[in-house]
C-alpha positions, 0 to 999 in steps of 0.5 A: 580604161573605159571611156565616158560619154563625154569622152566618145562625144568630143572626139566625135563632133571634133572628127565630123567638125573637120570632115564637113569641113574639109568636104566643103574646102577639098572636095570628098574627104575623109579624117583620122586621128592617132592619140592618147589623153595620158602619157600612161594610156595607149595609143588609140586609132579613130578611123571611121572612114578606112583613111589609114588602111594600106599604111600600116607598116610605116604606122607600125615603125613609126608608133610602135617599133621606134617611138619615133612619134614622141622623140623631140616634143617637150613633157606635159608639165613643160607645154603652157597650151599645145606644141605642135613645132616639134612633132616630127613629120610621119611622112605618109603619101597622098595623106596630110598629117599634123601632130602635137602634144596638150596639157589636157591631151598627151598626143595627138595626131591627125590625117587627112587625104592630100587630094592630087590637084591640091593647090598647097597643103598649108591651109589643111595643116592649119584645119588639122591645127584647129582640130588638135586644140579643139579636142585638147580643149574638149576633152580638157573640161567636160561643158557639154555645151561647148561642142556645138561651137567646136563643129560650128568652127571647125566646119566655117574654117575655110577663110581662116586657114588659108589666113593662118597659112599666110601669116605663118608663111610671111611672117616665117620670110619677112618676121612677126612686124608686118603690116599687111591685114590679111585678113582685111584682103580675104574679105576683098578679095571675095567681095571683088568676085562676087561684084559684076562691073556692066555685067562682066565678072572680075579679070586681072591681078589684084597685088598685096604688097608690103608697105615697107616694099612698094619703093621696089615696084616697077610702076606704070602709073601711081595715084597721089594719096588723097585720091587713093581708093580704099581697099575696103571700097569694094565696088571702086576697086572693081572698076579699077581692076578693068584697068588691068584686064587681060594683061600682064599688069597688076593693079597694086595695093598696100592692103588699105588703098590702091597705090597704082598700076605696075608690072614686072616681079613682085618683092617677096612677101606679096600676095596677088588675086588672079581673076578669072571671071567667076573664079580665082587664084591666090598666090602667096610669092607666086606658089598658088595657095587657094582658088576661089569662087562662089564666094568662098575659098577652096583648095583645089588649083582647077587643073583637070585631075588625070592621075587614074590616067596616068596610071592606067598608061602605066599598063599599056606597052610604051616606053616612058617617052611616049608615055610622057608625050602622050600624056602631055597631049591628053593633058593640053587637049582636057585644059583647052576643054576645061578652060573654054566650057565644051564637052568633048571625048577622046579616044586613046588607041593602043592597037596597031594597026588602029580600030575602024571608026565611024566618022570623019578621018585624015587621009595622013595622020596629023602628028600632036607634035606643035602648039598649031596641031594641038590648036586644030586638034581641040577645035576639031573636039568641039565637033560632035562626036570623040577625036581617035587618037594612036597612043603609040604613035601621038597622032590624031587619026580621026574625029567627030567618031561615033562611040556605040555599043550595046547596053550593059549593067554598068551604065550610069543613067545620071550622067549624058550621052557622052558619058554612057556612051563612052562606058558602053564603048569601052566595055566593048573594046577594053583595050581602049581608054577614053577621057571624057571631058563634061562642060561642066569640067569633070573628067572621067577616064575609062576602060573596060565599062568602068569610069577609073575617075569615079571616087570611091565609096567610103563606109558611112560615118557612124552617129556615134563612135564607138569606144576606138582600138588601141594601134596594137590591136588596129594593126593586127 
């Protein structure tokens, strides 16, 4: 059956919709989506950007061989809007999926990349949830005008998954009849980070808790009721958070006025706002849900991403422990970096005995072993120039080493010094890798004159999507 212009074009502007919008919340990501419109059509695959090639095997048994897909989800006739609850998971690593059947759609299922410094994929869940009902609705009516608003929304869903994805969650712990207004607290929460006090940024735990709880609290200090600021005062609740500044102290509310000052665990169902200057965390009963900063919500927990490290470790000749020490090192020496805004680089040297370097070195190497050594070690990564490291052995032999090495096609004239001296270095001595560390918080690993860390280059998205394959003839 061919498929109209209306048809091409909601699928379109619903795919873009979710892609801008993921970009804006996760970082660079891409969108897929499985569907069929009619219980007698095939499914068909919309996969512009490649997200599900490498997968096709599990897609395979999953659609084809088993019809695992359609097992549990109730008929067409039986949904009154969508069902979502009783798709079965498709379970495909480093990918989020979310599936669900409409009246005006038989089923539906979409993917995006589960980024590995993702905070918690809930949020994403609920985008894709979005973009299910979206096109179910899109495709149910053929009002042209409407697809404007569907990217529109689609696009500016940041504050509202991460609402959804709270209030599913608390409601799934506590029940539907809670009386905290999540979204009340989003808007102060980015409003308190956004307000300087004396020109310092927002520091301390900011606690959500639910009224029917508070009694459980352990408090400090609590305020009498009519002189309780409002939590919609965004500038009085500034000035209050100082009171908990750099300490273990939360600063607690009922989701419309400040209540006091406690500390110890909060009751289940709490919400709190760890900030941190100009940045921020949200947790939800102590898992992380989302950062923020800027002003607007994000997925990732701001720990430096170091999986193409570990996995160029994996070709290196060491055992799993000092793989995993090794790795432990890299990663406290990269947050230290991160946290306190310096550039650094580090070298990672699998050679015995070790490379010669230029710079300052140790007359016995100092064993990374203690929280004092690391200290010293990332004191001594501000110097200029990169610390040397011995892989095998975890001990710092060397720093403020100088990285040289003839010019060579691959350099990036984008990036600094640092940067393009590591990727020279590297290409001449393969063997090594080196992390590097910007002021900035990127993180680049590299080897052989090529940085492992650098995202790849998807196809661009086409303007208009073409008539999409069936999942028979996409897999071949």
């Amino acid at each position: 059956m061919g498929l109209d212009r209306h048809h091409l074009l909601s699928l379109h502007t619903v795919m873009e919709g979710l892609r801008q919008g993921l970009c804006e919340f996760s970082g660079p990501s891409r969108a897929a989506l499985i569907y069929a419109q009619r219980e007698s059509e095939p499914l068909r695959v919309v996969d512009p950007q490649n997200l599900l090639r490498g997968h096709e095997p599990r897609l395979r048994e999953y659609f084809l061989d088993t019809g695992e897909w359609n097992a549990g989800l109730p008929r067409p006739e039986q949904v009154a809007y969508f069902d979502q609850h009783h798709s079965r998971r498709l379970g495909l690593a480093g990918i989020v999926s979310l599936g669900g059947r409409a009246r005006s759609v038989d089923y539906q299922m979409w993917f995006t990349e589960q980024h590995p410094n993702l905070c918690s994929p809930g949020p994403t869940r609920r985008w894709l949830e979005l973009a299910l009902r979206q096109l179910a609705t899109c495709l149910g009516n053929d009002d042209i005008l409407t697809l404007d608003s569907v990217s529109n929304t689609l696009q500016e869903m940041a504050p509202h998954a991460v609402h959804d994805h709270i209030v599913d969650e608390r409601a799934h712990a506590l029940g539907p009849d809670t009386r905290l207004r999540v979204a009340n607290i989003l808007s102060t929460i980015i409003q308190i980070s956004k307000t300087p006090e004396e020109g310092a940024w927002a520091r301390g735990r900011l606690a959500f808790v639910e009224p029917s709880r508070l009694s459980r609290l352990h408090y400090l200090a609590r305020l009498p009721k009519a002189e309780r600021p409002r939590l919609d005062n965004g500038k009085h609740v500034r000035k209050m958070l100082q009171a908990v500044e750099r300490t273990p102290r939360l600063l607690v509310s009922d989701g419309e006025h400040i209540i006091g000052m406690s500390a110890g665990d909060l009751p289940a169902g709490s919400l709190y706002a760890l900030f941190n200057g100009r940045h921020g965390m949200l947790f939800l009963d102590g898992a992380p849900v989302c950062s923020f900063s800027d002003g607007a919500f994000q997925s990732t927990n701001r720990r430096p991403n170091l999986v193409t490290l570990e996995e160029a470790l994996l070709e290196w000749p060491l055992d799993d422990e000092q793989r995993g020490t090794l790795f432990a090192t890299i990663s406290a020496l990269v947050s230290v970096a991160g946290e306190q805004k310096y550039g650094c680089a580090l070298i990672l040297d699998p050679y015995t005995p070790l490379l010669t370097l230029s710079g300052h070195g140790l007359e016995t190497p100092m064993p990374l072993d203690s929280e004092e050594r690391l200290s010293l070690a990332a004191g001594l990564a501000r110097v200029d120039g990169a610390l040397h490291l011995s892989a095998a052995r975890d001990q710092l032999c060397g720093f403020a080493c100088l990285m040289d090495g003839p010019s060579f096609p691959g350099e990036d004239r984008s990036r600094g010094a640092r940067y393009n001296s590591a990727l020279r270095f590297t290409h001449s001595h393969p063997e090594l890798i080196v992390v590097v560390v910007s002021s900035d918080r990127p993180v680049s690993v590299m080897r052989k004159g090529v940085d492992l860390s650098k995202p790849p280059v998807w196809p661009p998205v086409p303007t208009m999507l073409r008539p999409p394959p069936t999942l028979a003839e996409w897999l071949g």
